[in-house]
C-alpha positions as a printed Julia matrix, in Angstrom:
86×3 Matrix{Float64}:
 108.55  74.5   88.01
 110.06  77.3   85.97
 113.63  76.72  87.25
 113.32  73.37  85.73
 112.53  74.4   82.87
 115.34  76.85  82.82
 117.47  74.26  83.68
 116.81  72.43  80.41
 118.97  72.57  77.58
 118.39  71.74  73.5
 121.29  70.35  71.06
 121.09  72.71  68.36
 123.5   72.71  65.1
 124.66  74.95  62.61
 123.17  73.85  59.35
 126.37  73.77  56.93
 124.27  74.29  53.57
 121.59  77.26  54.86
 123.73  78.57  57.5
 120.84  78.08  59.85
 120.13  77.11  63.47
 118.33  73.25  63.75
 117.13  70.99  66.89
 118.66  67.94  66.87
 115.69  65.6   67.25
 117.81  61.93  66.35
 119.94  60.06  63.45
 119.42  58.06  60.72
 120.21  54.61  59.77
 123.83  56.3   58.43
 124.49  57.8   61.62
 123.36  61.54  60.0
 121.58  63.66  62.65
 117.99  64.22  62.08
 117.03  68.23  62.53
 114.72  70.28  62.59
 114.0   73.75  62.8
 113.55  75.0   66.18
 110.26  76.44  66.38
 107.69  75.5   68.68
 105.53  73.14  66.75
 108.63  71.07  66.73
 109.16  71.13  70.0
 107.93  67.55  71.49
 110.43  66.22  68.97
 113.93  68.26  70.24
 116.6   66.07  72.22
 115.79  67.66  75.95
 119.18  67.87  78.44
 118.67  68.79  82.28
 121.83  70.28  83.43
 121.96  68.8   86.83
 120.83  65.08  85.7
 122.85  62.44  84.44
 122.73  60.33  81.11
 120.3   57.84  82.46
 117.95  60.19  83.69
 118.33  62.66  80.48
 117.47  59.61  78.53
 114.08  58.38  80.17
 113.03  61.67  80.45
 113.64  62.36  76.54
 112.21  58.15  76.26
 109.19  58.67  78.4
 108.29  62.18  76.72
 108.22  60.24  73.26
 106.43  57.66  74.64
 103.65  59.91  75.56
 103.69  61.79  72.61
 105.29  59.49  69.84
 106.83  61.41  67.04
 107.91  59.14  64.48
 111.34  60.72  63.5
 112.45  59.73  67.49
 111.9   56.22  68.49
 112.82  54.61  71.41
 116.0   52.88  69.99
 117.21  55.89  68.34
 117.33  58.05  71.61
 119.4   55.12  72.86
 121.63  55.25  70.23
 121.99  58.45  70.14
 122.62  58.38  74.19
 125.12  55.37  74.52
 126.51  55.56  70.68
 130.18  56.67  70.36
């Protein structure tokens, strides 16, 4: 169980106006990522990558976790988007 979790990775981005770390947790309606800072009461809400899984199941993973736990800033669509959007 630990190696899995080990295994999983966060999308994290350099905040151009603070200079600080943030969790990507979606984007917008303008395509603008949505972020957060990544502490742990944020966590349920952070775009979740397995290393040795592909796109499909990265996505229901992240789709199902929301589903569980709904955070309104991440819905079901957006992870898609986010997933298959170029």
């Amino acid at each position: 169980m630990d190696e899995k979790i080990k295994d999983q990775e966060v999308l994290l981005v350099k905040d151009q106006k603070d200079e600080n770390l943030k969790a990507v947790t979606g984007r917008d309606e303008k395509g603008e990522l949505k972020t957060v800072p990544p502490t742990a009461e944020h966590e349920q809400s952070f775009l979740k990558f397995d290393k040795h899984s592909n796109a499909l199941e990265n996505f229901l993973s992240n789709f199902m976790r929301q589903f569980k736990n709904p955070n309104p800033s991440l819905t079901g669509k957006n992870i898609y988007e986010n997933i298959f959007a170029s």
